[in-house]
C-alpha positions in Angstrom: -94.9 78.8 -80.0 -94.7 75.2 -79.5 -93.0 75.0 -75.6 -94.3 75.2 -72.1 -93.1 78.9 -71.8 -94.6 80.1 -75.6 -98.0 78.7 -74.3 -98.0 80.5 -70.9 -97.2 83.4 -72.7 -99.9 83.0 -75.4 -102.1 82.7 -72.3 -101.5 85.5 -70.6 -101.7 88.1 -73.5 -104.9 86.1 -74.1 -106.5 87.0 -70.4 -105.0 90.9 -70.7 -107.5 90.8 -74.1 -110.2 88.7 -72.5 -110.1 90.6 -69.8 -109.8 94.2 -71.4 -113.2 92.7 -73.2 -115.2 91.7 -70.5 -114.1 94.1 -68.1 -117.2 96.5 -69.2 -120.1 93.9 -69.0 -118.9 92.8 -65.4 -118.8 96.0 -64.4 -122.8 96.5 -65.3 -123.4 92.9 -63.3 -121.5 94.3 -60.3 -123.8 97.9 -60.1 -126.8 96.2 -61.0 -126.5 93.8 -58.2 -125.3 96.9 -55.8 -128.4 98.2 -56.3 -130.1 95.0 -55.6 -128.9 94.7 -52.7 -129.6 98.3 -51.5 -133.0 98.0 -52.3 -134.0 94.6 -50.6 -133.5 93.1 -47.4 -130.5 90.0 -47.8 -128.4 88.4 -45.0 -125.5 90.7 -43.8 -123.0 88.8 -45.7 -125.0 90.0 -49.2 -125.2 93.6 -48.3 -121.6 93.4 -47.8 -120.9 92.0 -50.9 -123.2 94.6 -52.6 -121.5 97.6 -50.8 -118.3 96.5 -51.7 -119.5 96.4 -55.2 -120.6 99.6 -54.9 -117.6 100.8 -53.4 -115.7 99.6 -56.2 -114.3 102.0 -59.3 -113.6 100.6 -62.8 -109.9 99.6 -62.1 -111.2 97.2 -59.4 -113.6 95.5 -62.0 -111.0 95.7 -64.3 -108.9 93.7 -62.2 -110.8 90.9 -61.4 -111.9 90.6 -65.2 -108.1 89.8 -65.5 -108.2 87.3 -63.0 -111.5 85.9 -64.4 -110.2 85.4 -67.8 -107.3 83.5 -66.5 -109.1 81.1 -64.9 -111.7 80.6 -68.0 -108.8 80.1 -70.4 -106.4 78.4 -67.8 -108.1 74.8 -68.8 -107.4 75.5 -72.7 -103.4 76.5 -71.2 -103.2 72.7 -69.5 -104.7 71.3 -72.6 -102.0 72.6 -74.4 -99.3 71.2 -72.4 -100.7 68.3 -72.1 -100.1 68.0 -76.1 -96.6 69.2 -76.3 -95.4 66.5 -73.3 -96.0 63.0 -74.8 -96.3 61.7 -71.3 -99.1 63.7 -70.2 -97.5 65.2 -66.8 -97.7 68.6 -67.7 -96.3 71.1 -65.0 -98.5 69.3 -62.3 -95.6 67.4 -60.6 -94.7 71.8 -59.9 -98.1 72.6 -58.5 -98.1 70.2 -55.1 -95.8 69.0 -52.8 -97.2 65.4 -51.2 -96.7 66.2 -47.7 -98.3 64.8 -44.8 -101.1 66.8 -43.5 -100.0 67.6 -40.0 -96.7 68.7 -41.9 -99.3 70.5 -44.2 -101.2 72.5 -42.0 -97.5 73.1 -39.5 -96.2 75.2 -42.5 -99.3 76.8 -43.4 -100.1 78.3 -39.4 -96.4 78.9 -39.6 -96.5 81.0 -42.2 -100.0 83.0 -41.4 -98.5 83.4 -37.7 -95.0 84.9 -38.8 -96.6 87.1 -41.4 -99.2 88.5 -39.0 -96.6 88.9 -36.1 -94.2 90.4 -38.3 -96.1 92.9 -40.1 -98.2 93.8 -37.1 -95.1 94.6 -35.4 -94.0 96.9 -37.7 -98.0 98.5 -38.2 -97.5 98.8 -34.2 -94.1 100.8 -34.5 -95.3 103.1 -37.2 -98.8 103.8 -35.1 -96.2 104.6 -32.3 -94.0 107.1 -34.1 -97.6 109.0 -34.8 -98.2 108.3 -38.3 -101.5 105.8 -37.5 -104.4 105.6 -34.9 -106.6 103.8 -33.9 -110.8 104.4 -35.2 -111.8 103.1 -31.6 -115.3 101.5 -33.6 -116.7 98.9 -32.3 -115.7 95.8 -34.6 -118.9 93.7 -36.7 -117.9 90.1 -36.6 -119.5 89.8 -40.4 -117.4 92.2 -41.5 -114.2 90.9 -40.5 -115.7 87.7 -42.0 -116.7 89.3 -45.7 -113.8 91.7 -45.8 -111.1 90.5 -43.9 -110.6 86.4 -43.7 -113.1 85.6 -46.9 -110.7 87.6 -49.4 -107.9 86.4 -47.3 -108.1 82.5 -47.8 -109.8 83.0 -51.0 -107.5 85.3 -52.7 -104.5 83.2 -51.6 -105.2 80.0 -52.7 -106.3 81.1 -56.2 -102.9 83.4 -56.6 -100.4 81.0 -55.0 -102.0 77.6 -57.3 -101.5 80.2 -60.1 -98.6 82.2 -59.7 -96.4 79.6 -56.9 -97.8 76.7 -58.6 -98.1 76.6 -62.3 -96.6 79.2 -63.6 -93.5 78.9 -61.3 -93.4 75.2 -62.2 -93.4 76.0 -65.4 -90.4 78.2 -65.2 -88.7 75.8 -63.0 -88.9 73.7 -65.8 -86.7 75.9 -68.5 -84.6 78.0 -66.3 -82.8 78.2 -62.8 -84.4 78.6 -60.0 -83.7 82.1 -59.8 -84.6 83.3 -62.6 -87.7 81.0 -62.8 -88.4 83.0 -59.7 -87.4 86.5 -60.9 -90.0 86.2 -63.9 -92.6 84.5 -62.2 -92.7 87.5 -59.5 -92.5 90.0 -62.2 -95.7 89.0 -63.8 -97.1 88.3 -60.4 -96.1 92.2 -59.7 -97.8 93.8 -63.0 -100.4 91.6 -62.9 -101.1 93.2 -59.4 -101.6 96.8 -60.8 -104.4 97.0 -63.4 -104.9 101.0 -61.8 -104.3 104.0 -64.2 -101.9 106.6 -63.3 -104.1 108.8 -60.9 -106.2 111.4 -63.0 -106.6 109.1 -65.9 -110.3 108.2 -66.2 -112.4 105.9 -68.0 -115.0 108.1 -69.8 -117.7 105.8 -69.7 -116.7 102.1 -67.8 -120.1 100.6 -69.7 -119.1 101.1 -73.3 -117.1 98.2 -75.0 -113.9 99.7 -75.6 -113.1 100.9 -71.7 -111.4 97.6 -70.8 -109.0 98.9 -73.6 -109.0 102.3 -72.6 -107.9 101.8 -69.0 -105.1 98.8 -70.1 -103.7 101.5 -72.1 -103.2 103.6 -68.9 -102.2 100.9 -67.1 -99.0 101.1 -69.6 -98.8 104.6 -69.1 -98.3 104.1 -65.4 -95.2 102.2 -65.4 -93.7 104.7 -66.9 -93.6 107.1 -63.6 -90.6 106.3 -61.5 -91.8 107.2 -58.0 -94.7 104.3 -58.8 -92.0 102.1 -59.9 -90.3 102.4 -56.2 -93.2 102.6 -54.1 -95.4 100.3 -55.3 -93.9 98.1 -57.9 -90.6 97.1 -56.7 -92.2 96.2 -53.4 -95.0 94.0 -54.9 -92.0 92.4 -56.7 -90.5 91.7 -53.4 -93.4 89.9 -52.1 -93.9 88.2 -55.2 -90.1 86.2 -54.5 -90.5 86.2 -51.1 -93.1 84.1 -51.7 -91.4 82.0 -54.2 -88.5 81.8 -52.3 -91.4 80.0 -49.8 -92.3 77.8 -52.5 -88.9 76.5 -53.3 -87.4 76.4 -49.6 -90.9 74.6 -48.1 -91.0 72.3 -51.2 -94.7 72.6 -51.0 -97.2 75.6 -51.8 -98.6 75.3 -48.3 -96.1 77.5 -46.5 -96.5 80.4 -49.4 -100.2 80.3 -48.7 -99.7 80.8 -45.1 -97.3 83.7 -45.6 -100.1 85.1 -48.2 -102.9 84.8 -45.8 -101.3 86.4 -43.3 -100.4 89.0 -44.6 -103.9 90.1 -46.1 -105.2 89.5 -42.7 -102.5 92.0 -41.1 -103.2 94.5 -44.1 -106.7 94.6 -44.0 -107.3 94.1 -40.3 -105.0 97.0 -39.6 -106.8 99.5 -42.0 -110.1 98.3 -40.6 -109.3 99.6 -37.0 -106.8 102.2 -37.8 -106.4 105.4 -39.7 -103.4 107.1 -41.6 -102.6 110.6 -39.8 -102.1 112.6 -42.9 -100.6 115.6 -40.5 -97.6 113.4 -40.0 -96.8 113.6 -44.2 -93.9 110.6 -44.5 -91.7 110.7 -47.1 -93.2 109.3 -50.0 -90.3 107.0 -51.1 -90.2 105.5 -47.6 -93.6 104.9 -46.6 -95.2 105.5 -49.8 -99.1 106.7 -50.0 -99.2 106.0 -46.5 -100.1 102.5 -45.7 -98.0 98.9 -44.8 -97.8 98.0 -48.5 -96.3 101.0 -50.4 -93.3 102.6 -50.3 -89.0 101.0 -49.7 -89.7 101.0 -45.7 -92.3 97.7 -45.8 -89.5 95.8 -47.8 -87.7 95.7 -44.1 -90.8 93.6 -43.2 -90.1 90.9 -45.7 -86.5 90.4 -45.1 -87.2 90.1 -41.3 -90.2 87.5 -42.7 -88.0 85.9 -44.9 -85.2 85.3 -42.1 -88.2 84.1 -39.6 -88.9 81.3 -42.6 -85.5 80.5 -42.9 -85.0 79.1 -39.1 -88.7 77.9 -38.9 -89.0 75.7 -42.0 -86.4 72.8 -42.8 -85.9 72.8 -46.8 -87.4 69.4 -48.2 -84.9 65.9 -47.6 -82.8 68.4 -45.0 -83.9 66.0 -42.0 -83.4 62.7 -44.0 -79.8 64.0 -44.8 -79.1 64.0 -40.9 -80.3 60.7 -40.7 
């Protein structure tokens, strides 16, 4: 495929294989060092690390092979575009906005502020109609550093340079802006759920097929229509909220914040509360149970979305007041 679009594609088949391959020896790494860490004495911050790779099953591996394998072949996907554009810009003018840094870091607290205000508001209302509590635990400042902000600012500047930045750009570059959103989000979405339907299992996640075996499930799982509404269509929804960020901020910076936020809400909120499973919501509504599943958390996003709108001016829109 010799265009911009035939090489992303090319690339991302090539990280679902890479992946799918390397999925099994990471795996090994990530127990082996779990039981490292169990059996020495390390910094707080280690042991954490090593619980939560004990912690994790094979999908979780699975998924960050994926994301691994993206990264390894992303310099061989620039190389390519550098070749098929003679004049060597490639799809960086997509992936950053220059913007002054005070306007920079405005957008990014903006975002982070609006995305933790809005979606704590709503995690308040739900613990008030009964279906959440609080644990009442006594909170370990390393842990909300290892499993709450680290995964936060990490995760979201890795996903929104990837997803916002180049492959949006490179969409932006061959179709309209809606539908360079629409497709960026939907690979953003299925790239987001590497998990099996629930009772498929990987026989043995050491041998060197498994990677293979659970992608093939991961297939399997889109063809259930309650997962469809409850988990994919709102992961969809976040995935052009946030490119709808991208395009009305100009810059990646305000997508980021929105991102960051909302993994801090997310995780925070599960750290110090706890579903009541007596309460049994309706599954299409409120999904498994937490803030991210089901059609009731897309409310969230629209009144996120509509926050954005009024709090960040769309690129040039001061200078054509002037």
């Amino acid at each position: 495929m010799r265009s911009e679009i035939g090489a992303a594609v090319i690339w991302v088949i090539s990280s679902f294989v890479l992946g799918a391959a390397i999925a099994p020896w990471l795996y090994q790494a990530g127990k082996a060092f779990a039981e490292l860490t169990a059996a020495g004495d390390f910094p707080r911050l280690i042991e954490s690390v090593g619980g939560s790779c004990r912690r994790a099953g094979f999908g979780r591996y699975f998924n960050r092979s994926l994301l691994l394998a993206a990264l390894v072949l992303l310099p061989f996907l620039l190389r390519r575009l550098r070749f098929l554009r003679a004049d060597g810009a490639g799809a960086a003018k997509h992936l950053w906005q220059k913007l002054p840094w005070k306007t920079a870091l405005i957008q990014t607290l903006a975002g982070c502020l609006i995305a933790i205000g809005v979606l704590w508001g709503f995690a308040s209302l739900l613990e008030s109609m009964g279906y959440f509590a609080a644990n009442h635990k006594p909170l370990i400042l390393g842990r909300v550093l290892s499993q709450v902000l680290v995964p936060a600012v990490g995760v979201s500047l890795v996903e929104e340079w990837l997803f916002r930045g180049l492959l949006l750009g490179l969409w932006l570059r061959y179709a309209r802006p809606f539908t360079a959103c629409v497709g960026a989000s939907l690979l953003f979405a299925v790239l987001h759920f590497v998990e099996p339907p629930q009772g498929w299992r990987v026989l043995d996640p050491t041998h060197w097929f498994a990677g293979f075996s659970l992608l093939g499930g991961v297939l399997a799982h889109f063809t259930c229509w309650i997962f469809i509404l409850t988990e994919f269509i709102p992961m969809l929804a976040v995935g052009l909220a946030l490119a709808w960020a991208r395009l009305r901020s100009g810059a990646l910076w305000l997508p980021i914040g929105l991102h960051i936020g909302w993994i801090i809400a997310l995780k925070f909120f599960t750290m110090t509360h706890h579903f009541v499973a007596a309460k049994k919501p309706n599954e299409l509504w409120l999904g498994v149970g937490d803030l991210r599943t089901g059609l009731l958390p897309l409310v969230t996003l629209v009144v996120t979305v509509v926050f954005c709108h009024f709090a960040i001016k769309r690129p040039g829109a001061s200078a054509a007041h002037d």
